[in-house]
C-alpha positions as CSV (number, residue, x, y, z in Angstrom):
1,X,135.0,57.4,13.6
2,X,135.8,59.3,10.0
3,X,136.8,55.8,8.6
4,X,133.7,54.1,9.6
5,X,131.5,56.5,8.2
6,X,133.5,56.8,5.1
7,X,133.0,52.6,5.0
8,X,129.3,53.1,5.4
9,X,129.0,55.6,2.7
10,X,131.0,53.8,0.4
11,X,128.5,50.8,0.9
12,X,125.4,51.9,0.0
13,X,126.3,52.6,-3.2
14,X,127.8,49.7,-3.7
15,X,124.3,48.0,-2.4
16,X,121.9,50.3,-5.0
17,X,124.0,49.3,-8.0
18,X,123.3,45.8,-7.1
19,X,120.0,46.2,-6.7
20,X,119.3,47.7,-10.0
21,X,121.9,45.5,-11.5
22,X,119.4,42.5,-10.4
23,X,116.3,44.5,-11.8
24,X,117.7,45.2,-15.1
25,X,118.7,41.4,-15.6
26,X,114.9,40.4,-14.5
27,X,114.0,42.6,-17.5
28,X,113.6,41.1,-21.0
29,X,115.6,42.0,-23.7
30,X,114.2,45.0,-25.7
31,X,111.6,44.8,-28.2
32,X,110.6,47.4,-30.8
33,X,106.9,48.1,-30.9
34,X,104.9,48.8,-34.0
35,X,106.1,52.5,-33.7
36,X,109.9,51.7,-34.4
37,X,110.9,52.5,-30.6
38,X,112.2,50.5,-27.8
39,X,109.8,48.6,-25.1
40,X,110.8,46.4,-22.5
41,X,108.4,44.2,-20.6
42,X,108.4,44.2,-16.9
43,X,108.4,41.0,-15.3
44,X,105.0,39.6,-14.2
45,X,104.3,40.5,-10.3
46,X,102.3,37.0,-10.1
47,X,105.7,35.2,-10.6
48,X,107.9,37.2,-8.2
49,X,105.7,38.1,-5.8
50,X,102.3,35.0,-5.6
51,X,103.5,32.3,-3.0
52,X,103.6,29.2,-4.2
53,X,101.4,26.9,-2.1
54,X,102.4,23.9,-2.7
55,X,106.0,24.2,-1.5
56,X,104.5,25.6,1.8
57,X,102.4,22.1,1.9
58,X,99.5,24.2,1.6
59,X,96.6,23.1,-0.6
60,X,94.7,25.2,-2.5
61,X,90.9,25.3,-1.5
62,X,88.2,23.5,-4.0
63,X,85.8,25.5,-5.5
64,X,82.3,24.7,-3.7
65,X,80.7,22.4,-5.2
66,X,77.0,23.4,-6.7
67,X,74.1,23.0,-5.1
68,X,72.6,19.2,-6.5
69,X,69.2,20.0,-8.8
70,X,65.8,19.8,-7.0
71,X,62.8,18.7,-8.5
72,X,61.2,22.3,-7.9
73,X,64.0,24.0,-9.3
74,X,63.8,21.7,-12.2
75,X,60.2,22.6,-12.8
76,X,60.8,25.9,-12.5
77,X,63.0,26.4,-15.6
78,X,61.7,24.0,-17.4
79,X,59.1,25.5,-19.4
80,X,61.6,28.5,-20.3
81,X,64.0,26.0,-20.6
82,X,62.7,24.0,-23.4
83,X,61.2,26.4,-25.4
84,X,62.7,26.4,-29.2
85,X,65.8,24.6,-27.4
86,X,68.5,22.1,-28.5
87,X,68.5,18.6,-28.4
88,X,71.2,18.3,-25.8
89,X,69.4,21.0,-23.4
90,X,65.9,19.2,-24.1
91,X,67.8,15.8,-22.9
92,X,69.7,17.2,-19.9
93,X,66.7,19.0,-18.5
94,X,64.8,15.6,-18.6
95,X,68.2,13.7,-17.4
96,X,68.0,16.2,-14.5
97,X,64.7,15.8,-13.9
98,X,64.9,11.8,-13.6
99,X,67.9,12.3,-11.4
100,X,66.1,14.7,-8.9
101,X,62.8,12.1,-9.1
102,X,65.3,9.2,-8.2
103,X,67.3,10.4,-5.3
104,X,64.9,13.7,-4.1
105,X,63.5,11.5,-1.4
106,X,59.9,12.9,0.2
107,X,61.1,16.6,-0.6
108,X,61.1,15.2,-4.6
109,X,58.1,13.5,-3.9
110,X,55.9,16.9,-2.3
111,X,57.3,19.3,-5.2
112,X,56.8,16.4,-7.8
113,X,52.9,15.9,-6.1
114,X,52.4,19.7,-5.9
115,X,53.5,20.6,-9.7
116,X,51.9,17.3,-11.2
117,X,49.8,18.8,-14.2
118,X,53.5,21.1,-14.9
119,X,55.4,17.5,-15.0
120,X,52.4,15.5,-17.1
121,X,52.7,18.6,-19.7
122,X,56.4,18.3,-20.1
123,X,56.2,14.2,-20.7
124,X,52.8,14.8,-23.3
125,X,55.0,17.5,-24.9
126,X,58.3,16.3,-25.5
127,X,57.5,12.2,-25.6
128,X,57.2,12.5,-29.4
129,X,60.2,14.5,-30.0
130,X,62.6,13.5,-32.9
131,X,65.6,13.1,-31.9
132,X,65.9,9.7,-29.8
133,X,68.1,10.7,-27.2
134,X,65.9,13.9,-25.8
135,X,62.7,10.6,-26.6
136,X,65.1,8.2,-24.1
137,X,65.3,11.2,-21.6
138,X,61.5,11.9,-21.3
139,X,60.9,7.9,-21.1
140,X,63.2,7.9,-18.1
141,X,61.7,10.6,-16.5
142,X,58.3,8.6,-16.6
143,X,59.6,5.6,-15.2
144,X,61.2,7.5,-12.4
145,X,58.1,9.9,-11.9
146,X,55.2,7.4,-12.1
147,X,55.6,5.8,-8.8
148,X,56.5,9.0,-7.1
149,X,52.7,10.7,-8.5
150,X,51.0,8.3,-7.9
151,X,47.0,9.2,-8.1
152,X,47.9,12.6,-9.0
153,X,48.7,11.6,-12.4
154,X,45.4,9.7,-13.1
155,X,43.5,12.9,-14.8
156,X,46.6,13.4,-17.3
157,X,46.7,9.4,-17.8
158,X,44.1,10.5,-21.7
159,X,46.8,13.0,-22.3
160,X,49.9,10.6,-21.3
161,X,49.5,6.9,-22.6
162,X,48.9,8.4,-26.2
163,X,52.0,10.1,-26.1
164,X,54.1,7.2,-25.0
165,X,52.6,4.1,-27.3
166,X,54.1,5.4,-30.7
167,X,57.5,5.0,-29.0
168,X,56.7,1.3,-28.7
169,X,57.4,0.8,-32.9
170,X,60.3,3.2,-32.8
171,X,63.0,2.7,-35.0
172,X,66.0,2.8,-32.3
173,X,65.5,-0.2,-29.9
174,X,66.6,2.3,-27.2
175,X,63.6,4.1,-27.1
176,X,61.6,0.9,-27.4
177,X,62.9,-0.2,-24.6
178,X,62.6,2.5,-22.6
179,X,58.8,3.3,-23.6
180,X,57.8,-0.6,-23.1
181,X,59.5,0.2,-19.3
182,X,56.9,3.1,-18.8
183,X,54.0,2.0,-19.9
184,X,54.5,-1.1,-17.5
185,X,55.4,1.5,-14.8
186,X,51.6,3.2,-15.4
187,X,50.1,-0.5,-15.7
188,X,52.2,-1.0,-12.2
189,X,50.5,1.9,-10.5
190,X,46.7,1.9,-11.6
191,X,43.9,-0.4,-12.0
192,X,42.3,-1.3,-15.2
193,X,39.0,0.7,-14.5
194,X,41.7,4.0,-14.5
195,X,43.3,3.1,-17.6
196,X,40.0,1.8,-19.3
197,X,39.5,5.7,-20.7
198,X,43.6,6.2,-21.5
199,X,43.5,2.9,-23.6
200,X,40.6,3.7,-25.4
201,X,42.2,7.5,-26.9
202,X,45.2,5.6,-27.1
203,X,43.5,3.4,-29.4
204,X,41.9,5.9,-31.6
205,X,44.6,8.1,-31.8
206,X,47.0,5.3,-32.9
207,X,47.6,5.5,-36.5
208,X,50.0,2.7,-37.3
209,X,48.6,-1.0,-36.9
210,X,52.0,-1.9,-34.7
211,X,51.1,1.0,-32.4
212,X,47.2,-0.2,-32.6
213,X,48.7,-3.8,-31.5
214,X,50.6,-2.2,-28.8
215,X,48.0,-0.9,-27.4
216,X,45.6,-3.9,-27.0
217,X,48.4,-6.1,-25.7
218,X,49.3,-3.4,-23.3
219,X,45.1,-3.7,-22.4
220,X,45.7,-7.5,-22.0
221,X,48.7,-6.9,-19.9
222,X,46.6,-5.0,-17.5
223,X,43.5,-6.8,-17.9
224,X,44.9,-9.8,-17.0
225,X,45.8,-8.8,-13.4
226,X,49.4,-8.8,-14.7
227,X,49.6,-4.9,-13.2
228,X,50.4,-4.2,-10.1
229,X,47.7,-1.5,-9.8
230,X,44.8,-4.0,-10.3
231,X,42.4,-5.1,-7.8
């Protein structure tokens, strides 16, 4: 009995000096701080102690994906939004807005309907900014939001149409395009006795002669029962 107790004590010290053997080489060497003394960094817990996953054949989980944009939530930053902001935020918000039109379904249609004079404001407002890719963005939001207002855009039509014919003599063919594709989207959607008032202002407000000429061909387009809105 004596020399099994004597073994068992002589063990665990044996054990300890291991043990601190092991933690002292885990320690880096020593480094002197700004002071002149000696400080030694303890290993990092995340190392020793974190499981690693993937050796378990355990995947970490995604993060959730974000909620997609709405066309109400949209409209409801917008104005704050594009106050005195940058070109890129000016052309997301209206890239976000033409995504939300496009794929919203009748829930993008109802909060498009319901904040129609919000929406009309945001194209007359930004349609004639400078830089041509927050101009492209707007223009695609028009395209995708015509259809979807239907007759609740024909009181801002006096407001709209003059906003979007100076982008037909724009210097970047891009925006060209893209106004050419709008105004044929309002031509699409309502009759020549609607656009009769719109085409006048547009008219008169239409300084360069191209822009003028834009204008009465667009009137042709539309007169001529080329439009899908026409009787």
């Amino acid at each position: 009995g004596g020399l099994r107790a004597a073994s068992t004590a002589g063990a665990k010290p044996a054990v300890a000096a291991r043990v601190v053997d092991r933690a002292a080489a885990d320690l880096k060497p020593a480094a002197k701080t700004s002071t002149g003394k000696l400080r030694r960094d303890l290993p990092s817990a995340s190392n020793h102690l974190a499981p690693d996953l993937a050796e378990y054949g355990v995947s970490p989980e995604p993060p959730e994906p974000k909620p997609a944009p709405t066309v109400r939530s949209t409209l409801a930053s917008a104005p704050s939004l594009l106050r005195n902001a940058s070109w890129e935020t000016k052309t997301e918000a209206f890239e976000t807005l033409a995504a939300a039109l496009r794929s919203g379904g009748a829930k993008a249609r109802a909060d498009a309907i319901a904040n129609c004079a919000k929406v009309a404001d945001m194209f007359v407002d930004h349609a004639g900014d400078a830089h041509h890719r927050v101009a492209c963005a707007v223009l695609e939001a028009v395209v995708e939001a015509v259809p979807v207002l239907g007759p609740g855009l024909e009181p801002h039509l006096e407001r709209l149409c003059p906003a979007l014919f100076p982008r037909l003599v724009d210097a970047k063919e891009s925006v060209r395009g893209l106004a050419s594709a709008a105004l044929a989207a309002v031509g699409d959607a309502f009759t020549a006795d609607a656009l009769l008032p719109a085409l006048l202002t547009s008219l008169e407000q239409s300084k360069a002669p191209r822009a003028k000429t834009g204008v009465l061909e667009f009137a042709l387009y539309v007169l001529s029962g080329q439009g899908g809105g026409t009787d």
